[in-house]
Backbone as ProteinMPNN parsed JSONL, in Angstrom:
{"seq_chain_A": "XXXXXXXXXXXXXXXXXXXXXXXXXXXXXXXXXXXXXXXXXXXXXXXXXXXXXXXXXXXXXXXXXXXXXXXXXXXXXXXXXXXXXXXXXXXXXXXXXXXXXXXXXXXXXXXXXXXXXXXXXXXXXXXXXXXXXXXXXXXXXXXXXXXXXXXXXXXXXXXXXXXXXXXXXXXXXXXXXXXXXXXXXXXXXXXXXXXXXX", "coords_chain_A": {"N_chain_A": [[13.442, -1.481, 0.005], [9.965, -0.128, 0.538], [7.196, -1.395, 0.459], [8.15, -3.677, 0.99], [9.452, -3.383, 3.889], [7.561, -2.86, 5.005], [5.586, -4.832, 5.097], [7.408, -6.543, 6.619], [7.324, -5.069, 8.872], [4.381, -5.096, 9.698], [4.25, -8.073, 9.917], [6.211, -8.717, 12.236], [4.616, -7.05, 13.882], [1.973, -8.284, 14.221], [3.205, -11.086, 14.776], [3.915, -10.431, 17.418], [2.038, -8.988, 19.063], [0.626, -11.87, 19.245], [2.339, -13.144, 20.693], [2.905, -11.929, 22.862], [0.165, -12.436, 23.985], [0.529, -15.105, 24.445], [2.521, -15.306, 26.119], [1.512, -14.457, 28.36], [-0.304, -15.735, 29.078], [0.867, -17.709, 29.558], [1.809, -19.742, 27.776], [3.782, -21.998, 25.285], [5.915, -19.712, 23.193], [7.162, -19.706, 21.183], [5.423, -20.854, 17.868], [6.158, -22.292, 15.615], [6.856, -25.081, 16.585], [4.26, -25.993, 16.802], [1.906, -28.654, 16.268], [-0.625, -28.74, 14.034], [-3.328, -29.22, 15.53], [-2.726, -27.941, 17.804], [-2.239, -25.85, 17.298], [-4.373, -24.64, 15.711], [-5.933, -24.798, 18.611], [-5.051, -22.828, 19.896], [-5.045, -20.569, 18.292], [-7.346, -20.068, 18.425], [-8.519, -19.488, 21.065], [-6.857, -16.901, 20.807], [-7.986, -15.665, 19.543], [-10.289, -15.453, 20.148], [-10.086, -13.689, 22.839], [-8.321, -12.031, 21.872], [-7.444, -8.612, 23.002], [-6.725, -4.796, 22.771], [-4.651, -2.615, 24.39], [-6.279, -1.66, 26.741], [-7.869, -2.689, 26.555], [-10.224, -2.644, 24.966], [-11.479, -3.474, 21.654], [-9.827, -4.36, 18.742], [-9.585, -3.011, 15.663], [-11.402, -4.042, 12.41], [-9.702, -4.124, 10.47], [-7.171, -4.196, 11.836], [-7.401, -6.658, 13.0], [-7.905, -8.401, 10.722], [-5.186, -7.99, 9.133], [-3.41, -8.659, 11.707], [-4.254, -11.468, 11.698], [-3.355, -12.209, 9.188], [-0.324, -11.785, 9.238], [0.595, -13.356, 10.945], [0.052, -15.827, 9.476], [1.636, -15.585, 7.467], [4.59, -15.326, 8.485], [4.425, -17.773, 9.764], [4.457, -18.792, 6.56], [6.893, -17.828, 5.761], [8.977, -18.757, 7.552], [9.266, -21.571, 6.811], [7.193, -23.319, 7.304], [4.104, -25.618, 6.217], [1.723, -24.606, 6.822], [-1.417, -23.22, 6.329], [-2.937, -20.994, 8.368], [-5.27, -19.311, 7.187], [-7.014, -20.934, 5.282], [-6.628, -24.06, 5.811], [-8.49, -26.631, 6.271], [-8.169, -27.383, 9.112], [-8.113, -25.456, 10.594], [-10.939, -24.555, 11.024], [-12.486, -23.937, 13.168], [-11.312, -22.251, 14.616], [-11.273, -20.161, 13.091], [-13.778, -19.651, 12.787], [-14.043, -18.709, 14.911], [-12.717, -16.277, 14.839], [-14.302, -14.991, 12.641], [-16.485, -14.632, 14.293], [-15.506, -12.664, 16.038], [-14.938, -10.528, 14.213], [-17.747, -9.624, 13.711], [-18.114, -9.147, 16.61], [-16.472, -6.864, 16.237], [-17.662, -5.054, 15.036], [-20.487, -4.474, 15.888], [-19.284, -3.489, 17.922], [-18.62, -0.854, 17.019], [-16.361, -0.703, 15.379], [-15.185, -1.811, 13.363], [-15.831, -0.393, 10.91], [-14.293, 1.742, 8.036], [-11.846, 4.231, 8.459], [-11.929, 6.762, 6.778], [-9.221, 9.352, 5.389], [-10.275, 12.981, 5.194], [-11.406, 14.168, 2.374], [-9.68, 16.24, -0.113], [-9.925, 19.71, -0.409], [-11.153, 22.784, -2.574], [-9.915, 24.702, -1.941], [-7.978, 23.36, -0.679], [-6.435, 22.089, -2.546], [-5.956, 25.012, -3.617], [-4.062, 26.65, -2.424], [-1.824, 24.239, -2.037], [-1.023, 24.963, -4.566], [-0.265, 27.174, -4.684], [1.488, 28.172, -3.218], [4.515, 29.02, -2.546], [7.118, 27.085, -2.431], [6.582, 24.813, -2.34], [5.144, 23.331, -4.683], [7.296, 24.257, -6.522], [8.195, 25.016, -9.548], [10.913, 25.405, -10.622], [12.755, 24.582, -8.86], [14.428, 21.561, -7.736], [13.136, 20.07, -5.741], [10.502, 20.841, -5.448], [9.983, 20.62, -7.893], [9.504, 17.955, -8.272], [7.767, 17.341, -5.436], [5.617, 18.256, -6.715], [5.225, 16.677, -9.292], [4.673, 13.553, -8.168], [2.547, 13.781, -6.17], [0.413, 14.807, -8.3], [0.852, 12.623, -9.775], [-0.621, 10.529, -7.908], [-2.762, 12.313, -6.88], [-4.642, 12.466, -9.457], [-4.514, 10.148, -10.723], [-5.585, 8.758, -9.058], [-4.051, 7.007, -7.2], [-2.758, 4.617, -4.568], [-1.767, 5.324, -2.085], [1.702, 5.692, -1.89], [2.501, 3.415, -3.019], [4.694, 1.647, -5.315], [5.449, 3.647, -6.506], [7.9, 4.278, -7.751], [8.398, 2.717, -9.145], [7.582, 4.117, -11.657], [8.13, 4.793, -14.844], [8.881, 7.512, -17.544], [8.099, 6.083, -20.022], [5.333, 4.992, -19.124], [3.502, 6.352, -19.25], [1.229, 7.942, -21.638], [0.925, 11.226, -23.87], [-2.467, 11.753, -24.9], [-4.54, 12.91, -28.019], [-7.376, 13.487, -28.235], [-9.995, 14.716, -30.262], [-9.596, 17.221, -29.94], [-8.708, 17.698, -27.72], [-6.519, 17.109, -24.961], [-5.144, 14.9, -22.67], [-3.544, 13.098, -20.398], [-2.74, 9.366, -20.083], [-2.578, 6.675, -18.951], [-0.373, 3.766, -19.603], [0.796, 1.498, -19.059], [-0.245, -1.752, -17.107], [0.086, -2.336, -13.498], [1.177, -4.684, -10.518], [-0.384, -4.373, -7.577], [-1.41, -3.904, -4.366], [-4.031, -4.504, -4.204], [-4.437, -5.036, -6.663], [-4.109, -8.092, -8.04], [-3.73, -9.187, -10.336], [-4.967, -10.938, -10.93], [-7.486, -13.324, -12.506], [-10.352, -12.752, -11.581], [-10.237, -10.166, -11.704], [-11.97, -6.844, -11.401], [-11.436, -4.044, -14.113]], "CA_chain_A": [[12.144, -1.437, -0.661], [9.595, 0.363, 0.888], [6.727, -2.094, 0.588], [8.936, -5.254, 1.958], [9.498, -2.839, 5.047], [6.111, -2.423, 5.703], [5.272, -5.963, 5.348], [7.984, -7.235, 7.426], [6.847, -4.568, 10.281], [2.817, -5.852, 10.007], [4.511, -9.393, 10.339], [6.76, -8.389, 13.62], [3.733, -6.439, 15.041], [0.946, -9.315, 14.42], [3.81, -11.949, 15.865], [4.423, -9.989, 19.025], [0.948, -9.724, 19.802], [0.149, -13.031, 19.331], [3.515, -13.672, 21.549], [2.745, -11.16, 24.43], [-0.839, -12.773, 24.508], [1.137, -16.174, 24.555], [3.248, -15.485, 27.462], [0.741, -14.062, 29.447], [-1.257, -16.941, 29.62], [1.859, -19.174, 30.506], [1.973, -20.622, 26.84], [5.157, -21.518, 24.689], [5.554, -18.376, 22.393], [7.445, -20.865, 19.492], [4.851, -21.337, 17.324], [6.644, -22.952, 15.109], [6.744, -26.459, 16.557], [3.28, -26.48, 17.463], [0.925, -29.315, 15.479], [-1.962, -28.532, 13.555], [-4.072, -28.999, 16.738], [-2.384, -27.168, 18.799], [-1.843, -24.534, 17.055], [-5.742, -23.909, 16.081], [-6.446, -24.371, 19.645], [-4.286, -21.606, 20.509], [-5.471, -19.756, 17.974], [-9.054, -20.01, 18.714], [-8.344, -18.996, 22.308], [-6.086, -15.557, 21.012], [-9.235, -14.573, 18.21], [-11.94, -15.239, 21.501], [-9.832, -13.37, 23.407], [-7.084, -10.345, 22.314], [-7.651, -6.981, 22.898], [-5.711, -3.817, 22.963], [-4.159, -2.734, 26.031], [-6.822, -1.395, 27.455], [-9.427, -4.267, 26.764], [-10.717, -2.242, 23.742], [-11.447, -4.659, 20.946], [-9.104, -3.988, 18.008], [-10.292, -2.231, 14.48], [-11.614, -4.853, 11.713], [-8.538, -3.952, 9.602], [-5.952, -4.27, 12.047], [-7.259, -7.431, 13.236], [-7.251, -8.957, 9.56], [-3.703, -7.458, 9.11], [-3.111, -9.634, 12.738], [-4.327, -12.876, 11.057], [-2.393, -12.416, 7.581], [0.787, -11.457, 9.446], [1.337, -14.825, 11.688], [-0.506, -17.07, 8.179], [2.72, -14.602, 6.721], [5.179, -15.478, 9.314], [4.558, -19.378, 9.13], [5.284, -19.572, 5.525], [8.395, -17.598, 6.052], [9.84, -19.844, 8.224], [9.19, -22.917, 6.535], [5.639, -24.175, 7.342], [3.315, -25.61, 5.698], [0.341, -24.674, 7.507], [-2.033, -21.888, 5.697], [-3.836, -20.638, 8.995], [-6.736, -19.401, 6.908], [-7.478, -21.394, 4.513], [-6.611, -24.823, 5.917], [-9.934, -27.139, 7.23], [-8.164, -27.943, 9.965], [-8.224, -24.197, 11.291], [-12.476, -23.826, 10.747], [-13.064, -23.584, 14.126], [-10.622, -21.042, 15.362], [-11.383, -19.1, 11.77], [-14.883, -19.341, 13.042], [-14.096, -17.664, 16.393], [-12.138, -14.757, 14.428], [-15.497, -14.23, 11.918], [-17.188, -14.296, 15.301], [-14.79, -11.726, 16.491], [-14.736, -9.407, 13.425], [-18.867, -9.64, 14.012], [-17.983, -8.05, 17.838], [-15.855, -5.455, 16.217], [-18.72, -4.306, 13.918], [-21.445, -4.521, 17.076], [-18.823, -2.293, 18.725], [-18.167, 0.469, 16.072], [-14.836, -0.856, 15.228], [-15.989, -1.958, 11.646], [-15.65, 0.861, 9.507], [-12.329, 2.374, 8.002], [-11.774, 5.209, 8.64], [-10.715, 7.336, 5.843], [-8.796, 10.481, 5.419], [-11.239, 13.515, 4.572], [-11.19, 14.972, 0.916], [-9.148, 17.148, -0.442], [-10.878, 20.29, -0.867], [-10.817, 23.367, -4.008], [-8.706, 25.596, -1.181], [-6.742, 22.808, -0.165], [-5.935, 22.635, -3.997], [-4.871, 26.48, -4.066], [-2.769, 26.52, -0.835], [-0.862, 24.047, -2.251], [-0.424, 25.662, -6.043], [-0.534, 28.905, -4.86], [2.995, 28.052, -1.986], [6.018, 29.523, -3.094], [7.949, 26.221, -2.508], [6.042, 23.633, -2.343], [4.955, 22.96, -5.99], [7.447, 25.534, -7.209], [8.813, 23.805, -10.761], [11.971, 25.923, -10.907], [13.725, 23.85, -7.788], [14.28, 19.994, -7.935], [12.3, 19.631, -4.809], [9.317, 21.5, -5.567], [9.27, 19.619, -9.392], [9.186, 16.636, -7.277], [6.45, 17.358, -4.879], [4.106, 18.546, -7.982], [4.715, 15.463, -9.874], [4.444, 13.065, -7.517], [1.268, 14.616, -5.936], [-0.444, 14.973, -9.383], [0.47, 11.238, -10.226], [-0.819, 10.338, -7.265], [-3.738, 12.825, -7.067], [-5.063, 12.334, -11.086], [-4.235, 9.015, -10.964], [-5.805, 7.98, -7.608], [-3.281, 6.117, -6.381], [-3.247, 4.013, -3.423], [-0.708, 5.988, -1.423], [3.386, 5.921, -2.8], [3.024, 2.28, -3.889], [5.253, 1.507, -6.635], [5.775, 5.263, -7.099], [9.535, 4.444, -7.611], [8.871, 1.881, -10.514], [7.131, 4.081, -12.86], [8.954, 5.563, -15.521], [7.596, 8.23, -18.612], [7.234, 5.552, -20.916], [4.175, 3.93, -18.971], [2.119, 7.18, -19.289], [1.278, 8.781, -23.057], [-0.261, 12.086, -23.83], [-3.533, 11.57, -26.149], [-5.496, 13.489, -28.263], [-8.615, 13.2, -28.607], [-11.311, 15.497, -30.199], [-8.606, 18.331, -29.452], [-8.674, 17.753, -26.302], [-5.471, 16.178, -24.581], [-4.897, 14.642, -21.707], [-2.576, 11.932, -19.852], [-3.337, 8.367, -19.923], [-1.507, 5.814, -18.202], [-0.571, 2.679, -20.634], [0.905, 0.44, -18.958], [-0.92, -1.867, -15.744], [1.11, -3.072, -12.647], [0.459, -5.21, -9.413], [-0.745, -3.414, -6.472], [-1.887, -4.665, -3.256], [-5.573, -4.232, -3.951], [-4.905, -5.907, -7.929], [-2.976, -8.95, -8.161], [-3.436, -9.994, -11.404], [-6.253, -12.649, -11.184], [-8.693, -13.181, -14.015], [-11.262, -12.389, -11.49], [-10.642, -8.735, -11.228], [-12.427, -5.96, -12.579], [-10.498, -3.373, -15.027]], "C_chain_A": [[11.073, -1.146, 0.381], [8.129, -0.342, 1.667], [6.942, -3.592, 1.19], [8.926, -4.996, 3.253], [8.465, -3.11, 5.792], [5.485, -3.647, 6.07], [6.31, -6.759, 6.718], [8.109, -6.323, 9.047], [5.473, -5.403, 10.363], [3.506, -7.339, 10.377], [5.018, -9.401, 11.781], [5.67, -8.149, 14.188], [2.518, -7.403, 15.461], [1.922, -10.471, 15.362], [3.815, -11.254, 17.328], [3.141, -9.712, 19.772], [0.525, -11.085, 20.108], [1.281, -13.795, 20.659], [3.102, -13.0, 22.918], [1.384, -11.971, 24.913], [-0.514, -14.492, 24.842], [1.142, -16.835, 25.824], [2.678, -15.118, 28.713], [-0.004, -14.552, 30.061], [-0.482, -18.113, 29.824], [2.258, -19.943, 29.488], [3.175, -20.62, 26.013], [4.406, -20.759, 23.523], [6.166, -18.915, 21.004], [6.465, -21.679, 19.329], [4.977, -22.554, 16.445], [6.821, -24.762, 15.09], [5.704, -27.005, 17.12], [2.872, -27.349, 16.35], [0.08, -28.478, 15.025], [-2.838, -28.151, 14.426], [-3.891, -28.118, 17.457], [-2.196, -25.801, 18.288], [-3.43, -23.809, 16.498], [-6.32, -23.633, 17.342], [-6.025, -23.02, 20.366], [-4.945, -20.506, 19.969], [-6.988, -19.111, 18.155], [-8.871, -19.416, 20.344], [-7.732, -17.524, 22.154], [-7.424, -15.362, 20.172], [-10.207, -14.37, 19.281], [-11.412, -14.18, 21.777], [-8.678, -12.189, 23.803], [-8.151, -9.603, 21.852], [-6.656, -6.09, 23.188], [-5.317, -3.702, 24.228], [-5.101, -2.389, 27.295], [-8.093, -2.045, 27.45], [-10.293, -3.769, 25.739], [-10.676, -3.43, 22.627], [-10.814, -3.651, 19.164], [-9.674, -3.547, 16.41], [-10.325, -3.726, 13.408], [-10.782, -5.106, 10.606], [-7.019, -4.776, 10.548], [-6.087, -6.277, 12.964], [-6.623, -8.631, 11.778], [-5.576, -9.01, 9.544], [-2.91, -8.823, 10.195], [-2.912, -11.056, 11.998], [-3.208, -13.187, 9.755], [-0.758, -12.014, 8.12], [1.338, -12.647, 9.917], [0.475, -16.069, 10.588], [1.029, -16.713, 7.353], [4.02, -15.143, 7.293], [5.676, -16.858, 9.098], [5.413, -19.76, 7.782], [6.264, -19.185, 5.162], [9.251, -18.781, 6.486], [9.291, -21.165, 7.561], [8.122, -23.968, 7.072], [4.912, -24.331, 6.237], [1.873, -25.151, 5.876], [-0.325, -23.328, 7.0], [-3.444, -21.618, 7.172], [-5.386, -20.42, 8.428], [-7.622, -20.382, 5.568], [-7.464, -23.125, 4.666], [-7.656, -24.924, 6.623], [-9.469, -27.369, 8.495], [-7.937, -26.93, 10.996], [-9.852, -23.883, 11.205], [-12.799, -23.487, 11.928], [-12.692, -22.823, 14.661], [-10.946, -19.75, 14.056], [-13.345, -18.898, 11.857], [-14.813, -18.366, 14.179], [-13.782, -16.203, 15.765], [-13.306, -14.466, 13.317], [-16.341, -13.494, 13.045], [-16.447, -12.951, 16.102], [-14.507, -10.608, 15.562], [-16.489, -9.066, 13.586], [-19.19, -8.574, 15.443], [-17.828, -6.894, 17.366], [-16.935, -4.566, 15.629], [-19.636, -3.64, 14.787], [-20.539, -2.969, 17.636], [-18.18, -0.763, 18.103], [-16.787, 0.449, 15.664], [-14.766, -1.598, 13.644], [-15.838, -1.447, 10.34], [-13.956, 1.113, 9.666], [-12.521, 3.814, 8.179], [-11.081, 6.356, 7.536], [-10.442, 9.238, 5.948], [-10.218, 11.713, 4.727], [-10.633, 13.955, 3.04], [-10.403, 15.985, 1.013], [-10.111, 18.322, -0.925], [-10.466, 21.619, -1.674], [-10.032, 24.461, -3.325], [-7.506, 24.98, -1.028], [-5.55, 22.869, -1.336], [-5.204, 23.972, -4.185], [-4.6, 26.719, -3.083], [-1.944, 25.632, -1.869], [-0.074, 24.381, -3.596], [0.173, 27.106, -5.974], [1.13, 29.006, -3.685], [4.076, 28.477, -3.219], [6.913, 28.441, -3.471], [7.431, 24.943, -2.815], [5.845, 22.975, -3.36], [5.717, 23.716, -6.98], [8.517, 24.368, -8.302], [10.189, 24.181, -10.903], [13.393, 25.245, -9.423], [13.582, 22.251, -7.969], [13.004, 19.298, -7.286], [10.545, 19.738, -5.209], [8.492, 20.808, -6.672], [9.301, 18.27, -8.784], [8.33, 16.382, -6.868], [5.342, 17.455, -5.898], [4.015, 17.116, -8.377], [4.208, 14.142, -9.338], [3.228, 13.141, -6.824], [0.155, 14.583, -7.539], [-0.52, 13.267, -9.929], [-0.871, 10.801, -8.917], [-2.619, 10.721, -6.644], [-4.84, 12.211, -8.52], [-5.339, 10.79, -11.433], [-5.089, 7.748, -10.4], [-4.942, 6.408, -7.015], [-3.341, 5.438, -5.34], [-1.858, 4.376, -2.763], [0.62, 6.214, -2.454], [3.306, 4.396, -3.074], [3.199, 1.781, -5.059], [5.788, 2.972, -7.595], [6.992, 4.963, -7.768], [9.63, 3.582, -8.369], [8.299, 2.851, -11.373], [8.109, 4.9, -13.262], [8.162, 6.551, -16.976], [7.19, 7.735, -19.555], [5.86, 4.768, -20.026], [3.151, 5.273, -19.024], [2.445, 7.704, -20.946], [-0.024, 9.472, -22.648], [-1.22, 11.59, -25.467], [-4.267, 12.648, -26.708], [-6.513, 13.667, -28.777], [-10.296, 14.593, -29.033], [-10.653, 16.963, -29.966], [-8.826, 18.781, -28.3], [-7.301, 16.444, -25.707], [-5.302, 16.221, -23.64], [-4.3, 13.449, -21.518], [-3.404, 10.55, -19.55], [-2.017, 7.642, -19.73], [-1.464, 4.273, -18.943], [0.139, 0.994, -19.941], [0.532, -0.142, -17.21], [0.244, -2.378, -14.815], [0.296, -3.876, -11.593], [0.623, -4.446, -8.468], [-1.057, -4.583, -5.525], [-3.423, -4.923, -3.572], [-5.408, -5.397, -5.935], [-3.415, -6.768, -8.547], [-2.797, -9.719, -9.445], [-4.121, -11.024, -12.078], [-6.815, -12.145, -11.981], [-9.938, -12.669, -13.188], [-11.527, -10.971, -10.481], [-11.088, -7.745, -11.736], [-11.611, -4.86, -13.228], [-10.365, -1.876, -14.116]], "O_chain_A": [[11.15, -1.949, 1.311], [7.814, -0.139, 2.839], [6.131, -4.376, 1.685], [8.548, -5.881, 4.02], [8.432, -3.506, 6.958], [4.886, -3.73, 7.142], [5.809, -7.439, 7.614], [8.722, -6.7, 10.046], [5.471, -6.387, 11.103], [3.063, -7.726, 11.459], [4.348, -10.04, 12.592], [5.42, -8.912, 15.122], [2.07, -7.447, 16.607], [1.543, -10.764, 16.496], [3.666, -11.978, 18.313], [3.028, -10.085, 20.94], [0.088, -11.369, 21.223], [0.991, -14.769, 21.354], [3.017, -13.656, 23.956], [1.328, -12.231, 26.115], [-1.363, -15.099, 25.495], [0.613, -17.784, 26.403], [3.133, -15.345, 29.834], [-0.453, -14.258, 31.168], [-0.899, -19.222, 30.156], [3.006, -20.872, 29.79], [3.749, -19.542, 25.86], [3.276, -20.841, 23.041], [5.712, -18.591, 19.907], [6.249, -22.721, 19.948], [4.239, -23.54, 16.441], [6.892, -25.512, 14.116], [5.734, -28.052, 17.766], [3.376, -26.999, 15.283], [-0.021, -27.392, 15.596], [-3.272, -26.999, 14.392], [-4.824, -27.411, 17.84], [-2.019, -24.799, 18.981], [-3.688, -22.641, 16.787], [-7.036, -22.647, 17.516], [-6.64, -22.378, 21.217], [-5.398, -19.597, 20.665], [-7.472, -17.987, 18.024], [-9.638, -18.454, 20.381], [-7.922, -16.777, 23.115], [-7.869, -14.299, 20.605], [-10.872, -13.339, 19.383], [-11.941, -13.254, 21.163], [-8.263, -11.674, 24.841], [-9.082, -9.655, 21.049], [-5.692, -6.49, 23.841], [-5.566, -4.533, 25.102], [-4.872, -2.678, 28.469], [-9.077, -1.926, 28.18], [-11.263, -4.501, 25.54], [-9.821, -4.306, 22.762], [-11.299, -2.63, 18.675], [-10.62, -4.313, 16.226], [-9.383, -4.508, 13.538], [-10.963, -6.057, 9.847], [-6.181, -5.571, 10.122], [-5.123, -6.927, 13.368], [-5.604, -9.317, 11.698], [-4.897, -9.969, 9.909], [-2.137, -9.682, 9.772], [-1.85, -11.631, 11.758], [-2.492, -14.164, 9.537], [0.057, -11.964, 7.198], [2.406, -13.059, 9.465], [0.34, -17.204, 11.046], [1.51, -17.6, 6.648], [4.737, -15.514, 6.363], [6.727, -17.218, 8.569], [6.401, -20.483, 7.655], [6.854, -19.823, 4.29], [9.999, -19.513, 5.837], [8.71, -21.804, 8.439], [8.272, -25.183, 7.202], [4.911, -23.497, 5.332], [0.995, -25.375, 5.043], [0.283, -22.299, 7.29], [-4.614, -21.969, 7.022], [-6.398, -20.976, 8.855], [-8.79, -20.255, 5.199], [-8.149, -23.72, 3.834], [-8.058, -24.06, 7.402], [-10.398, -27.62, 9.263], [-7.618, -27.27, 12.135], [-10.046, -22.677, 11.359], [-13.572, -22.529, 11.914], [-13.493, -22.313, 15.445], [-10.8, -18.549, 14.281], [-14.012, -18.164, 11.127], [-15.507, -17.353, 14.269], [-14.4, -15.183, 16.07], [-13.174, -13.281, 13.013], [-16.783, -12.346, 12.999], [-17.2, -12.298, 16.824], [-13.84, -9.682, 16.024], [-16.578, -7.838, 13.58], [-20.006, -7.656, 15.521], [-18.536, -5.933, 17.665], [-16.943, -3.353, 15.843], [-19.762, -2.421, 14.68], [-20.964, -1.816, 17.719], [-17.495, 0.101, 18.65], [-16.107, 1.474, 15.607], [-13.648, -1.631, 13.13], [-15.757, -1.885, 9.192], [-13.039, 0.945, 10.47], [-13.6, 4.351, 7.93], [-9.896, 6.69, 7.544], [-11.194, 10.098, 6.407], [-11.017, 11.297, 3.889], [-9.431, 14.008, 2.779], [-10.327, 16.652, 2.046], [-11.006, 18.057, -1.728], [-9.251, 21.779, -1.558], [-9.432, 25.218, -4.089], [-6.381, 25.472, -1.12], [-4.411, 23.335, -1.304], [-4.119, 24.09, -4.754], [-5.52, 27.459, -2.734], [-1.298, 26.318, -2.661], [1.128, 24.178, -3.773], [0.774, 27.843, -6.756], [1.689, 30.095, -3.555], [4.22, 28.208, -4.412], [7.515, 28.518, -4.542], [7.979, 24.136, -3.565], [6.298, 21.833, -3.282], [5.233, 23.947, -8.089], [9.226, 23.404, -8.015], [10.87, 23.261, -11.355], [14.579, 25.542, -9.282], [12.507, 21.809, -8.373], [12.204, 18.485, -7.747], [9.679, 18.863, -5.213], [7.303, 20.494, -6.735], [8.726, 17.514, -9.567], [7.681, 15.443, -7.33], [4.31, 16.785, -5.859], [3.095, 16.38, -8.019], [3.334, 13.577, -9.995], [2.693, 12.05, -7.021], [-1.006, 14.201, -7.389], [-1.537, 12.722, -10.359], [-2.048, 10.841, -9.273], [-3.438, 9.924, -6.185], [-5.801, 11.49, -8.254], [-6.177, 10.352, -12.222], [-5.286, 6.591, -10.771], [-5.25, 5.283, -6.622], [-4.456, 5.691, -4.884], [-0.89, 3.647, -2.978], [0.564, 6.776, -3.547], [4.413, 4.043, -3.483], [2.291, 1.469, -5.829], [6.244, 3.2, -8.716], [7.066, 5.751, -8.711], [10.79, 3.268, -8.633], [8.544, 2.342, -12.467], [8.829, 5.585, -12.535], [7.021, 6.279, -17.348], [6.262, 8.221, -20.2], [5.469, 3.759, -20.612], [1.958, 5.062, -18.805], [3.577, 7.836, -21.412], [-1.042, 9.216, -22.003], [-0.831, 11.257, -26.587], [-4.705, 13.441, -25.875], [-6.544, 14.062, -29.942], [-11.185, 15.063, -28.321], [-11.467, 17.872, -29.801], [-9.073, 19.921, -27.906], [-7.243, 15.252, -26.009], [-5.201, 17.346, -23.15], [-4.449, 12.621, -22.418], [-4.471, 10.538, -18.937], [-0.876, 7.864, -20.136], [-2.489, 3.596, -18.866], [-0.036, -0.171, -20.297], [0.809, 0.548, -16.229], [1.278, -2.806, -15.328], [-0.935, -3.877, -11.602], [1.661, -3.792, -8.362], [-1.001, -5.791, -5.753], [-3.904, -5.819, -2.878], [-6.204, -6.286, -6.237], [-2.364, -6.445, -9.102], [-1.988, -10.626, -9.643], [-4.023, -11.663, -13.126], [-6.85, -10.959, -12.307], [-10.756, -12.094, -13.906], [-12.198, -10.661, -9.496], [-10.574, -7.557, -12.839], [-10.661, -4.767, -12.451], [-9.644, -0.966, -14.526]]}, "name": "protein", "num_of_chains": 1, "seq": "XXXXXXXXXXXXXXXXXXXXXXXXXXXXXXXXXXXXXXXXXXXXXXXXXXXXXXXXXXXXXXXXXXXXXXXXXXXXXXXXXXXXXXXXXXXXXXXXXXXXXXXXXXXXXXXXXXXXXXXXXXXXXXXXXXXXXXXXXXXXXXXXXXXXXXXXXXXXXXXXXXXXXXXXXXXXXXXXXXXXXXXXXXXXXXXXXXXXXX"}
C-alpha cells in the first residue's frame, strides 16, 4: 500500500534525525525508555536546535512532518505519550512554535507549490501519439488517471487504486452532461470530522 509506505518512510526519516541529533550530542538514541521529563527535555533541546546539514533551518512542512513522525513512532511502539498534545510537553511544543516562527523570519514558511498546468501543456499531452493514446492499455491508463486526477483535483495518486466506476455517475442536467463523483472517501487533508467543510 502505497500510502503505509510513505508513512512508514516520514516515520524512519523524522526518527533518524532525531537519532543522529541524539548521538551527536552524546545522548541515548532509545527513546523509548525515556520518562515524560526526559523526554520533553530532549525534545526541547532538538526543536531549539536541529538543522539541516548545513545549519540551514529546515522548511515549515518538513519540520511538522519531523514532529508527527517521532508523536507516530511512539504510539507504534507501545507508548502512551502524545508528544503534541500532552501538557507535559508545553514547553518543548513551545520551543518548536518558536522554531516554526524562525522558519517563517527565514523564508522557509511557504510551500512551495508546483506551477500550473498551462492550455499548451494541455495540448502536448492530447496531442502525443502515446501518451493519452486510448487504443493501447497504457495510454487508456495515463488519460484516465490524469483526467481523474486533473477534473477532479485530486491530491496527488491517493486512493487512486480504491476507486471503482460505481463511485462516479454521469448527470444530466439542462442537456448538459457531465461527471460527478458520488461517493466521499478519507483523504489525508479530510478525515471525516464533523468539523470539516464539504
Amino acid at each position: 500500500h502505497l500510502s503505509s509506505k510513505r508513512t512508514k518512510h516520514a516515520t524512519n526519516f523524522s526518527l533518524k534525525i532525531l537519532i543522529d541529533f541524539l548521538e551527536v550530542r552524546g545522548f541515548s538514541a532509545y527513546i523509548l525508555n525515556l520518562t515524560r521529563k526526559e523526554l520533553s527535555g530532549i525534545l526541547k533541546n532538538f526543536y531549539c536546535n536541529v538543522r539541516m546539514r548545513h545549519g540551514e533551518f529546515y522548511k515549515k512542512n518538513s519540520l511538522l512532518n519531523i514532529r508527527q513522525g517521532i508523536c507516530r513512532y511512539l504510539k507504534e511502539n507501545g507508548s502512551n505519550i502524545d508528544i503534541i498534545c500532552d501538557p507535559d510537553f508545553a514547553q518543548a511544543n513551545n520551543c518548536f512554535s518558536s522554531l516554526l516562527r524562525k522558519t517563517r523570519a527565514e523564508g522557509k514558511g511557504a510551500v512551495a507549490h508546483h506551477p500550473a498546468l498551462t492550455v499548451d501543456d494541455l495540448r502536448k499531452l492530447y496531442s502525443h501519439e502515446f501518451i493519452f493514446n486510448v487504443n493501447v492499455p497504457q495510454g487508456l491508463l495515463n488519460k484516465v488517471v490524469f483526467e481523474i486526477m486533473f477534473y477532479f483535483c485530486r491530491r496527488g495518486q491517493e486512493n487512486l487504486h480504491n476507486l471503482r466506476v460505481q463511485d462516479f455517475e454521469v448527470v444530466n442536467s439542462n442537456g448538459q452532461k457531465y461527471v460527478k463523483k458520488v461517493r466521499s472517501e478519507l483523504t489525508k487533508n479530510h478525515q471525516g470530522t464533523t468539523n470539516e467543510t464539504e
